[in-house]
C-alpha positions as CSV (number, residue, x, y, z in Angstrom):
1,X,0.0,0.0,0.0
2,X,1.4,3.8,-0.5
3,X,0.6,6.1,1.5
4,X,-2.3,7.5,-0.1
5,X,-3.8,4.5,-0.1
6,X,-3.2,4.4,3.9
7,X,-4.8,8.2,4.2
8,X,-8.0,6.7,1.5
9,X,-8.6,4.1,4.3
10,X,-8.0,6.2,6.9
11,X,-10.3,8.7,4.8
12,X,-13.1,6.2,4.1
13,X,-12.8,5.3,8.0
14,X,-13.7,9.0,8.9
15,X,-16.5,9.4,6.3
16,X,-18.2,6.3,7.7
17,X,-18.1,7.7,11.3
18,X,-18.8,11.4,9.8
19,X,-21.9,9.6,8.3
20,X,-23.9,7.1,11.3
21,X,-23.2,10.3,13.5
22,X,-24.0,13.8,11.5
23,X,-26.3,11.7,8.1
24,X,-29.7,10.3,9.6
25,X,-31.2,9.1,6.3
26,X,-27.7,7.8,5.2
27,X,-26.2,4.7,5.1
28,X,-22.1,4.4,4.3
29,X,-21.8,1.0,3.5
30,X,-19.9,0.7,0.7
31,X,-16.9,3.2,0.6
32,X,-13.7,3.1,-0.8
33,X,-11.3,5.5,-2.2
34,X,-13.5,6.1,-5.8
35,X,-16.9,6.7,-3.5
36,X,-17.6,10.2,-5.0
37,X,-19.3,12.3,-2.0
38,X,-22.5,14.4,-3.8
39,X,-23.2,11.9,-6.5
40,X,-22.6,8.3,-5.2
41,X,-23.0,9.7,-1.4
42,X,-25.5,12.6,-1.8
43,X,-23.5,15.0,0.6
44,X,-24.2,18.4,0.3
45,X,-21.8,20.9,0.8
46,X,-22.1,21.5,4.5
47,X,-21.9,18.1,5.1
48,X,-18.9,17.7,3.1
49,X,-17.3,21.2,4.8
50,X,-18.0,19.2,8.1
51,X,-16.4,16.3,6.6
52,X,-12.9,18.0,5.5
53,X,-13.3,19.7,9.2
54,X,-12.7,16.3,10.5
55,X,-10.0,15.3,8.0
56,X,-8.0,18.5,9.0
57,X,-8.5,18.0,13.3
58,X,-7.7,14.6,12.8
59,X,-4.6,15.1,10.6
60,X,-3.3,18.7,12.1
61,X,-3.4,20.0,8.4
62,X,-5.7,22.9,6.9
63,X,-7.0,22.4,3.4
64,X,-7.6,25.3,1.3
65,X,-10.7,26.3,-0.5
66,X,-8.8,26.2,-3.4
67,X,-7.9,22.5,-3.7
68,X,-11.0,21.2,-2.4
69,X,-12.8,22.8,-4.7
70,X,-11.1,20.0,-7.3
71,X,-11.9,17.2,-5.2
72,X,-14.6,15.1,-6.1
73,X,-13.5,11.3,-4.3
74,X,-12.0,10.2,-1.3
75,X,-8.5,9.6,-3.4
76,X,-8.6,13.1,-4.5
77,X,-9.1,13.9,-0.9
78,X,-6.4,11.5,-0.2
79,X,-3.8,13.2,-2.5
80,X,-4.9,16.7,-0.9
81,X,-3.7,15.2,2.4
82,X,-0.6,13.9,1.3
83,X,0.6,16.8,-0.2
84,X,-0.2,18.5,2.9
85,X,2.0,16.5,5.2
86,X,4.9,16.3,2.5
């Protein structure tokens, strides 16, 4: 595994916990690093602001507008975060 595939997991692990606690009428059961999060997940934005919120406490990191704004899947989230700790 590289290490974006580590931060995908860890990524997927996070939107799965995001999801049973913040997304009542959702159900993350299938998730992996190609889940897109508005059209395979339905997320709207705020949820997905939330989301990256958690990304960034739980990695120390702050993700700019910018390249989120790009990032459609978990891996794209994924490569966001690595770049961020390189």
């Amino acid at each position: 595994m590289t290490a974006i595939d580590d931060i995908a997991c860890r990524l997927s692990s996070l939107l799965v916990t995001y999801i049973k606690e913040n997304v009542a009428d959702k159900i993350a059961t299938e998730i992996g690093p190609d889940t897109d999060l508005t059209s395979d997940l339905e997320l709207e934005s705020i949820q997905i602001m939330e989301y990256v919120v958690e990304i960034e406490d739980d990695y120390d990191i702050s993700i700019d507008l910018e390249s989120l704004s790009n990032a459609k899947t978990i891996l794209d989230l994924a490569g966001i975060v690595a770049r961020q700790l390189n």
